[in-house]
C-alpha positions as CSV (number, residue, x, y, z in Angstrom):
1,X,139.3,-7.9,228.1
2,X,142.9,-8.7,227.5
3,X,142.2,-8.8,224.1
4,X,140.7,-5.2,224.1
5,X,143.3,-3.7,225.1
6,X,145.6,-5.1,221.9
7,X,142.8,-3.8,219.9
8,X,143.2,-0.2,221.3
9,X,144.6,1.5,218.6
10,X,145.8,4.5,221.0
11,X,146.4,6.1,224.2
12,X,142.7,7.8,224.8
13,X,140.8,4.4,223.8
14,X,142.8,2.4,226.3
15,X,142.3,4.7,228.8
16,X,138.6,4.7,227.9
17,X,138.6,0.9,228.4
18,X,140.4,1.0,232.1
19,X,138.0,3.8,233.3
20,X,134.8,2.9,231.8
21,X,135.6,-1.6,231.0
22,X,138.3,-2.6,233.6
23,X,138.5,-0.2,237.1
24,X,134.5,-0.9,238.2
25,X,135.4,-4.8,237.8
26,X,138.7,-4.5,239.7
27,X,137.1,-2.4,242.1
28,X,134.4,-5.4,243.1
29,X,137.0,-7.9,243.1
30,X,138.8,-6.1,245.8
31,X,135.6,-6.7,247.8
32,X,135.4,-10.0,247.1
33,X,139.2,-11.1,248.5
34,X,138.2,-10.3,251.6
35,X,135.0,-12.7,251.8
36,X,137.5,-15.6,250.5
37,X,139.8,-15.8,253.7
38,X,136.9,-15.8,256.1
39,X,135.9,-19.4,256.4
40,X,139.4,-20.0,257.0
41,X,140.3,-18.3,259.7
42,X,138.4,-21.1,261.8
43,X,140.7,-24.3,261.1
44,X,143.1,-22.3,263.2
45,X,140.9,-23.0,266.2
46,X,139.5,-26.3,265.2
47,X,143.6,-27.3,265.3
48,X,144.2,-26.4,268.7
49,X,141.1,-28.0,270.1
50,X,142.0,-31.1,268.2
51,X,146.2,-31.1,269.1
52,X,144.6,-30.8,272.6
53,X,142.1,-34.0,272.0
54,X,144.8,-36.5,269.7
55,X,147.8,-34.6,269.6
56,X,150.2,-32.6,267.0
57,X,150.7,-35.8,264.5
58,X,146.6,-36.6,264.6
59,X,145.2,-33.2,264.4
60,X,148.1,-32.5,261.2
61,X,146.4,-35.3,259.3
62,X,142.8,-34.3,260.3
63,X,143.6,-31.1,258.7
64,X,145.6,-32.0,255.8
65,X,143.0,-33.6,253.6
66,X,142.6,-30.4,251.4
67,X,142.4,-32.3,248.2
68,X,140.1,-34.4,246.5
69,X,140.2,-36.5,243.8
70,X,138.6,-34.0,242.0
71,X,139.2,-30.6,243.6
72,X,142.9,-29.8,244.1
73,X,143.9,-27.1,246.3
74,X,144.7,-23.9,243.6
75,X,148.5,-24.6,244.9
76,X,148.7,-28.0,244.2
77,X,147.3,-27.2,240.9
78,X,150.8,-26.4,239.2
79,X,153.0,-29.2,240.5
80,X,149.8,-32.4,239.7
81,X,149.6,-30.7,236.1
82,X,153.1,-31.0,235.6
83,X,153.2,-34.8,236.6
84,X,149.9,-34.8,234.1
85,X,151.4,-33.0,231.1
86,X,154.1,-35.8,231.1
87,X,152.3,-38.3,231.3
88,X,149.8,-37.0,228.4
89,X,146.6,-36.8,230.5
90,X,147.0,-32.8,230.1
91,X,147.8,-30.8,226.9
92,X,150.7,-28.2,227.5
93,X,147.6,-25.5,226.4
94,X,145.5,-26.2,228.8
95,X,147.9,-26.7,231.5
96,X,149.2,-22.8,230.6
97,X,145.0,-21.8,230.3
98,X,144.9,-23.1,233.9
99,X,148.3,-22.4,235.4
100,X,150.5,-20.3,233.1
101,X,149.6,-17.2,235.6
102,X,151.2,-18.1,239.0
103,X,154.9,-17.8,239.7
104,X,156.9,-16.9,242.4
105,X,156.6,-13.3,241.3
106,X,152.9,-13.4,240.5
107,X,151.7,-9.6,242.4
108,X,154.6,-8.0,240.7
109,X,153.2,-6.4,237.6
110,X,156.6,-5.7,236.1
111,X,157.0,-9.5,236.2
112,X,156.1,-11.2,233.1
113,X,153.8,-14.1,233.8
114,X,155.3,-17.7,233.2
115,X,153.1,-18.5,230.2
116,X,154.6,-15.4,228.2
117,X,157.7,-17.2,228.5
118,X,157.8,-19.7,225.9
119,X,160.6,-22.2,227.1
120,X,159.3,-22.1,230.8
121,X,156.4,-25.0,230.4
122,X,159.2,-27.1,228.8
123,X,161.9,-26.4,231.8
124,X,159.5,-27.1,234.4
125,X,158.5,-31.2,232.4
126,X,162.7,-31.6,232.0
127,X,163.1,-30.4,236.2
128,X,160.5,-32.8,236.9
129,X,161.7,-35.8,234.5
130,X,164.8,-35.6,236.2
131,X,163.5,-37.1,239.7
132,X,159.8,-37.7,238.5
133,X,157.8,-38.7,241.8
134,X,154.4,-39.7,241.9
135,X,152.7,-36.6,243.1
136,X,148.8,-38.5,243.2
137,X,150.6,-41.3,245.2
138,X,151.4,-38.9,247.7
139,X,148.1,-37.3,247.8
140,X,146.7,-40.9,248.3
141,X,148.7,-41.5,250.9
142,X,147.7,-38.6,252.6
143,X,143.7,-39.2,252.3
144,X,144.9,-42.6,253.6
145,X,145.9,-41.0,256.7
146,X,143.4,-39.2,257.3
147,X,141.3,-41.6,257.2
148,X,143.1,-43.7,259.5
149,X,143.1,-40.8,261.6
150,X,139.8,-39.8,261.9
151,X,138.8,-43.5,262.9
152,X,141.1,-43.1,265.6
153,X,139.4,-40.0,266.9
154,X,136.1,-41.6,267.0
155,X,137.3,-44.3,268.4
156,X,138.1,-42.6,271.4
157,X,136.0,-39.6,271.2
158,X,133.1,-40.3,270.0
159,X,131.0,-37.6,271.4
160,X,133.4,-35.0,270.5
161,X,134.0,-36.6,266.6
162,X,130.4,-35.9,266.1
163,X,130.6,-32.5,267.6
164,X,133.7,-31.7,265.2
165,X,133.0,-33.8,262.5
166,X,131.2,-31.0,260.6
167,X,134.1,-28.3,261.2
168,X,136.6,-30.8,259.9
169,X,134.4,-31.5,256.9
170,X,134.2,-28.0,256.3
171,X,138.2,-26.8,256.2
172,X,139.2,-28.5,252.7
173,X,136.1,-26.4,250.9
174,X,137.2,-23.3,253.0
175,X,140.9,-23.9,252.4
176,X,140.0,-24.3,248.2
177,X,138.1,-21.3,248.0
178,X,140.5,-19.4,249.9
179,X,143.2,-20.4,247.5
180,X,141.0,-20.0,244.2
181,X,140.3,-16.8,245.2
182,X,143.7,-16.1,245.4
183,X,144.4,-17.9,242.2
184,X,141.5,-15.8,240.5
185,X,142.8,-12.2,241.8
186,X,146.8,-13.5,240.4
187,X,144.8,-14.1,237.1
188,X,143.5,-10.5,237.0
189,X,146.3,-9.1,238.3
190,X,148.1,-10.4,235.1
191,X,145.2,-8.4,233.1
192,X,145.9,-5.3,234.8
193,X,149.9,-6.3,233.3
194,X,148.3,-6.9,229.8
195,X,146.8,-3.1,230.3
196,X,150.3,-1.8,231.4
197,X,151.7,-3.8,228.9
198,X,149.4,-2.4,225.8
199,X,150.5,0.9,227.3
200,X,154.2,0.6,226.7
201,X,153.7,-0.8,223.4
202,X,151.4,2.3,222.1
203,X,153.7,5.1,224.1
204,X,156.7,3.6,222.6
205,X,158.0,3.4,226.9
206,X,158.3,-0.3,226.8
207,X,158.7,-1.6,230.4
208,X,159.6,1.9,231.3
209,X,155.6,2.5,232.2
210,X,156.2,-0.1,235.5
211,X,158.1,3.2,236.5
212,X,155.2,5.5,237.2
213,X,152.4,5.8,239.0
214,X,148.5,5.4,237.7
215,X,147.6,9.2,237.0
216,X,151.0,9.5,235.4
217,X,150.7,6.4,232.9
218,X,147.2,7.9,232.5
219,X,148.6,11.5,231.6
220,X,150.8,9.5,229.6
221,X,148.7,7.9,227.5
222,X,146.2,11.3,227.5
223,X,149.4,13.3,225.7
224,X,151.2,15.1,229.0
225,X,154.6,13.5,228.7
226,X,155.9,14.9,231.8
227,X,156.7,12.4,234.3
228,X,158.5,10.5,231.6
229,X,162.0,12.1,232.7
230,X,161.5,10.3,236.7
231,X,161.6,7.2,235.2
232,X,165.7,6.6,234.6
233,X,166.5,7.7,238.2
234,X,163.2,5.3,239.8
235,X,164.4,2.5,237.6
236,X,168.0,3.0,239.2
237,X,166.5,2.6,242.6
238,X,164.4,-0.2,241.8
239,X,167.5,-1.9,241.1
240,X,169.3,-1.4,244.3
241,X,166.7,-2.7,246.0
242,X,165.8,-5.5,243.9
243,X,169.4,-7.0,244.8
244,X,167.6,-7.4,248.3
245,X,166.0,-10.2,249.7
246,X,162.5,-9.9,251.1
247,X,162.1,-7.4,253.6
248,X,161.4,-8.9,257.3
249,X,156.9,-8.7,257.4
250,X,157.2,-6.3,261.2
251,X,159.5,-4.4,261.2
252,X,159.4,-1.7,264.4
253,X,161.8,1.2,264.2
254,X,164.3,2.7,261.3
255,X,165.1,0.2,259.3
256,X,168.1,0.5,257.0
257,X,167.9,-2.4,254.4
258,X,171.5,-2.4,254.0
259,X,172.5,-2.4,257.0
260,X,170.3,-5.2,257.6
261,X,171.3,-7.4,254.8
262,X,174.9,-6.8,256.0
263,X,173.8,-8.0,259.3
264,X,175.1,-12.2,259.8
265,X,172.8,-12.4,262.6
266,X,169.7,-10.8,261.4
267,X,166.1,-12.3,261.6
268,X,164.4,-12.3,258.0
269,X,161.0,-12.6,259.6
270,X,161.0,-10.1,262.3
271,X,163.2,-6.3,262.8
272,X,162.9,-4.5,266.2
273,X,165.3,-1.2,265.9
274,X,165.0,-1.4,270.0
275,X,166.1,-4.8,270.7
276,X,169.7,-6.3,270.7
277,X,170.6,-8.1,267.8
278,X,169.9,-11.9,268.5
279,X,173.1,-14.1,268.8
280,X,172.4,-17.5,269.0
281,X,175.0,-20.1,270.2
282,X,172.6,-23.3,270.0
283,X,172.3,-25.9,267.5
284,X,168.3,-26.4,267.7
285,X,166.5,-23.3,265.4
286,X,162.8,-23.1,266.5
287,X,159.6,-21.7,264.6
288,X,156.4,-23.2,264.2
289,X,154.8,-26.7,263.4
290,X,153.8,-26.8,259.7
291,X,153.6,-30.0,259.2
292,X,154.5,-33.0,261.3
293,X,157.3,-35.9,260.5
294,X,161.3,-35.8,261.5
295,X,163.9,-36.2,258.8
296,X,167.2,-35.7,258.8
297,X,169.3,-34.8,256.1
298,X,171.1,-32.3,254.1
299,X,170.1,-28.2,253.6
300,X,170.0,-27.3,250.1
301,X,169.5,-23.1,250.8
302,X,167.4,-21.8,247.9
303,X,167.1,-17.8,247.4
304,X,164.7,-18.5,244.4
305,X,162.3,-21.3,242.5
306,X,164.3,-20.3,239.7
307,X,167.9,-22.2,241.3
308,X,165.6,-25.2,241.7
309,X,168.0,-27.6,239.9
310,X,169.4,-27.0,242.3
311,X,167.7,-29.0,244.6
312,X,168.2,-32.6,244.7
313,X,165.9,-35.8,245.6
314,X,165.8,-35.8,249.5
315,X,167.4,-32.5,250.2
316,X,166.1,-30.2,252.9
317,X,164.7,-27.1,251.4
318,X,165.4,-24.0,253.5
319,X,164.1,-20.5,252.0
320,X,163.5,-17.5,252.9
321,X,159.7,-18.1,251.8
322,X,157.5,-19.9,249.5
323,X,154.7,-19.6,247.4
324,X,152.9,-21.1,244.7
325,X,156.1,-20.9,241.9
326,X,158.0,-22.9,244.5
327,X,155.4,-25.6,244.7
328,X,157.1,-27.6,241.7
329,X,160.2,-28.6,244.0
330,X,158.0,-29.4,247.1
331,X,157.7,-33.4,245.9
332,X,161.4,-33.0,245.6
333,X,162.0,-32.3,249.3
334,X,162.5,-34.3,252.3
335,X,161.3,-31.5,254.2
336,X,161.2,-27.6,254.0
337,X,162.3,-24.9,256.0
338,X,161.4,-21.3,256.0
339,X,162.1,-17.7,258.1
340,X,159.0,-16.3,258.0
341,X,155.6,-18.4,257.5
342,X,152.6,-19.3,259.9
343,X,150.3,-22.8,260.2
344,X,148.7,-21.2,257.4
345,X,151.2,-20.3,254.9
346,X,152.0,-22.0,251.6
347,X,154.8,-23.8,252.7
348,X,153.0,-25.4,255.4
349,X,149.7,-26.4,253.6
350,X,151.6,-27.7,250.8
351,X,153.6,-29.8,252.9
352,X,151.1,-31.0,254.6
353,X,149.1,-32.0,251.4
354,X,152.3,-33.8,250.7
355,X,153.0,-35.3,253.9
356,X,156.5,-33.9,254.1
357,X,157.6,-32.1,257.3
358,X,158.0,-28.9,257.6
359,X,158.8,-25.9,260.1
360,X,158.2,-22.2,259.1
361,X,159.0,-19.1,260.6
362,X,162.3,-19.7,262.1
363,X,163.1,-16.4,261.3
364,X,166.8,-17.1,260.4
365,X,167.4,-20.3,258.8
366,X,168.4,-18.9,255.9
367,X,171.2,-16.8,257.2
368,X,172.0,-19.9,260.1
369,X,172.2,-22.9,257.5
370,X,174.2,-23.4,254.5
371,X,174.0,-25.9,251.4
372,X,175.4,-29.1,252.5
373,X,175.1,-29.0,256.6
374,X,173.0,-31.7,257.8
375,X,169.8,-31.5,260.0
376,X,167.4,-33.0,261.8
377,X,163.7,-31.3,261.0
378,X,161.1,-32.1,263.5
379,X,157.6,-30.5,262.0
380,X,155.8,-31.6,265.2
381,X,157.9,-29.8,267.3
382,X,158.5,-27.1,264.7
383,X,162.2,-27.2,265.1
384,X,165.3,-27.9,263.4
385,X,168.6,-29.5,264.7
386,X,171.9,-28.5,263.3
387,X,173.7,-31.8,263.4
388,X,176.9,-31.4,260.8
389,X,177.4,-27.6,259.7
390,X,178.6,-27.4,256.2
């Protein structure tokens, strides 16, 4: 498809191929997303049944066995090639065929994808030749421990091991067609950019096309010019709120942004214009279990994947959030930190894949912690000690 739309030779043929070629196909995908996350939504259960049966560290590696040796989890994907590609079982094409469209920034469609940049493949093998780490070690481990796990559970449940012992079975294919799903819609997504893309080039707007809206990209291309002269004022707002970080996911009232950012104390997770700003005076930051094991050691606060050399062996990543351009640094970490995430975020299911701890959704570890402060992280628990601020 992609190549179509470099083949349109003009603004009505490319709008032919999006109406007629592209929408109906986007349009099913949409339906399709939602039928991904279903089967999912089940492990959430399962864990709390089995945390009640064998406790938080137990049920974590009962859960955590996502991976096999031959299907990764779509997020792993990225950060195993990477370790491949350097070790030549993996050519840099088809490690950019299978992973060149997910980055940090990969719903964006102003964004270019990471495989139209053509030094980014070769930053991402010099990052990880500077602290190489065996990522399939790690995995290894990890099945080890399940294993080790699940004997213990029927050990000393066995009626209730051969209740569950389907529903466990059945998480790691959920969990890997949740995230190829996900991995799948990124990929179109970055068709869709192609389109936009194709569109710039044959109006002569360049990335100014990002600056309107569908029926005014499609006027555009049909001849009617008009919306062109909205685009220098929208591009001057897009950067004023670019500068931002991620707005909180509930936010309950007005909401100012900058007034918020300005804001020392403010949550990145959650806003509530009603309540009184939070002011915490103790040294423990709580949010939710992601992934069992304690560590201590020190923050390295990371706004972006792109500051990740940044981040050295056995540092504590704390960020705002993470997704699958952040999962590169993850073998990197002693443990990782978030404001906003849940049990099934990325951050967590990476972790756990990796067996390093981690606690999401503290809400305001970010604006709490600074590079170089040392902490105690507790994954279990889901909370994080301040023991030497920077």
């Amino acid at each position: 498809m992609e190549q179509c739309f470099l083949e349109a030779s003009n603004g009505q043929s490319l709008v032919s191929l999006w109406q007629t070629e592209f929408l109906p196909y986007f349009q099913d995908m949409i339906w399709i997303v939602g039928g991904g996350y279903k089967p999912f939504e089940d492990s959430l259960k399962l864990k709390e049944k089995l945390v009640e049966l064998v406790g938080e560290a137990d049920a974590n590696a009962l859960l955590s066995n996502l991976s096999t040796e031959k299907e990764l989890m779509a997020s792993m994907g990225p950060v195993v090639g990477i370790s491949k590609v350097t070790h030549g079982e993996m050519s840099r094409e088809e490690y950019l065929r299978r992973y060149g469209h997910r980055g940090p920034r990969e719903m964006e469609l102003s964004a270019p994808r990471p495989a139209e940049n053509p030094t980014w493949l070769d930053r991402q093998i010099e990052e990880f030749s500077k602290s190489p780490v065996d990522v399939d070690a790690l995995l290894v481990n990890r099945r080890a421990e399940f294993e080790a796990a699940w004997q213990r559970f029927a050990k000393r449940f066995p009626r209730q091991a051969r209740k569950l012992q389907r529903r466990v079975d059945a998480v790691g294919p959920a969990a890997r067609m949740r995230e190829d799903v996900r991995s799948e819609v990124t990929r179109i997504y970055g068709t869709v950019r192609a389109w936009a893309v194709r569109a710039g080039e044959l109006t002569g707007m360049g990335n100014g096309v990002f600056f309107l809206n569908l029926d005014e990209l499609l006027a555009l291309l049909s001849g009617d010019d008009t919306a062109k002269q909205h685009i220098p004022a929208r591009q001057e707002t897009h950067a004023r709120y670019e500068a931002l970080p991620p707005y909180p996911m509930i936010i309950r009232g007005s909401f100012d942004p900058f007034e918020w950012v300005a804001d020392s104390n403010r949550r990145n997770d959650i806003y509530d214009a009603t309540a009184a700003a939070p002011v915490s005076t103790s040294n423990t930051i709580s949010g939710f279990a992601g992934a069992t094991g304690r560590v201590e050691g020190l923050v390295r606060v990371l706004d972006g994947p792109e500051q990740g050399d940044q981040l050295q062996p056995g540092e504590i990543l704390v960020a705002v959030t993470t997704n699958v351009g952040w999962t590169p640094l993850f073998p990197r970490a002693a443990a990782v930190v978030t404001d906003v995430g849940a049990p099934l975020s990325h951050a967590a299911i990476v972790a756990r894949e990796l067996g390093i701890p981690a606690v999401v959704g503290c809400g305001s570890a970010t604006t709490r912690l600074r590079t170089g402060a040392r902490i105690r992280v507790d994954g279990g628990r889901g909370t994080v000690e301040i023991l030497e601020s920077a």
